[in-house]
C-alpha positions as CSV (number, residue, x, y, z in Angstrom):
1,X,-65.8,-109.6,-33.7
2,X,-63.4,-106.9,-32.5
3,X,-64.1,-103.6,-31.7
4,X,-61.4,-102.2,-33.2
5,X,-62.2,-103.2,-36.9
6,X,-58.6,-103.9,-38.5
7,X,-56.6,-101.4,-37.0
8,X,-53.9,-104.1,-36.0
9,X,-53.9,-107.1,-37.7
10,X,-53.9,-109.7,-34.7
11,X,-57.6,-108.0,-33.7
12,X,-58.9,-108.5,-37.2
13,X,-61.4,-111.4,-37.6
14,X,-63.9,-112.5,-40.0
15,X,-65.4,-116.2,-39.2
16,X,-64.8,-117.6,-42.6
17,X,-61.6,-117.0,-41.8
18,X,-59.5,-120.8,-41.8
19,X,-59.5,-121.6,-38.5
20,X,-55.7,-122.1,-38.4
21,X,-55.7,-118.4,-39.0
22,X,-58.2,-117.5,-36.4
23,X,-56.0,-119.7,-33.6
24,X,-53.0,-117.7,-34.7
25,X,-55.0,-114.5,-34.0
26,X,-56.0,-115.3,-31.0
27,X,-52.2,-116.4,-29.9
28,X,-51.1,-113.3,-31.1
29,X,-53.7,-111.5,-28.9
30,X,-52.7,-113.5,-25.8
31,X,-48.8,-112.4,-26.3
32,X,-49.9,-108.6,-26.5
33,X,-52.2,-109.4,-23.2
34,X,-49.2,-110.6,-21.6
35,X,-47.1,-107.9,-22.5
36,X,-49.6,-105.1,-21.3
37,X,-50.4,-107.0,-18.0
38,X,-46.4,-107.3,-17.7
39,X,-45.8,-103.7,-18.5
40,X,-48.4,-102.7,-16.2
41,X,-50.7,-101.2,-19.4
42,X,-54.0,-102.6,-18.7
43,X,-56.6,-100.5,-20.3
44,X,-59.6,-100.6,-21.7
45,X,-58.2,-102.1,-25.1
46,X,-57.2,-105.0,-23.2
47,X,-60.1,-105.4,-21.5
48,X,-61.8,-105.8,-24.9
49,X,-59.4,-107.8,-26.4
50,X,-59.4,-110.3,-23.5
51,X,-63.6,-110.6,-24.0
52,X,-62.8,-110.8,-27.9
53,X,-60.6,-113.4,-26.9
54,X,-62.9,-115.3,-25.2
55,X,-65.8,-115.0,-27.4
56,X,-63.7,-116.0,-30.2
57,X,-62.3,-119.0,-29.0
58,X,-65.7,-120.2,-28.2
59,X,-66.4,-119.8,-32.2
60,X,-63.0,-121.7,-32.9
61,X,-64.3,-124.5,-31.1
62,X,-67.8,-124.8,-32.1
63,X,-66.8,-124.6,-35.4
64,X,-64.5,-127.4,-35.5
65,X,-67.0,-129.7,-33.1
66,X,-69.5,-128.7,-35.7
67,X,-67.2,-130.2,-38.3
């Protein structure tokens, strides 16, 4: 799901992926959002990352309603 493909691991996603794994991508992704917006280093990465972010945690939880 991310636009960068698997240039850094905490973007990479596939959504086979166990979803322990995808939540700990997604954390990872939130402490580098926090970082930027701390450092004053919001760009268009983040931007992305921070739709990623929400698009994926939308999977994570349909897949584990879905069972």
């Amino acid at each position: 799901m991310s636009d960068f493909g698997d240039s850094e691991p905490e973007d990479a996603w596939h959504p086979d992926d166990p979803i322990p794994e995808q939540l700990d991508n997604i954390r990872r992704r939130i402490i580098l959002l926090v970082a930027a917006a701390r450092d004053g280093r919001w760009e268009d990465r983040e931007e992305i990352r921070t739709r990623d972010i929400d698009e994926d945690l939308l999977f994570v939880i349909e897949r584990i309603l879905s069972g």
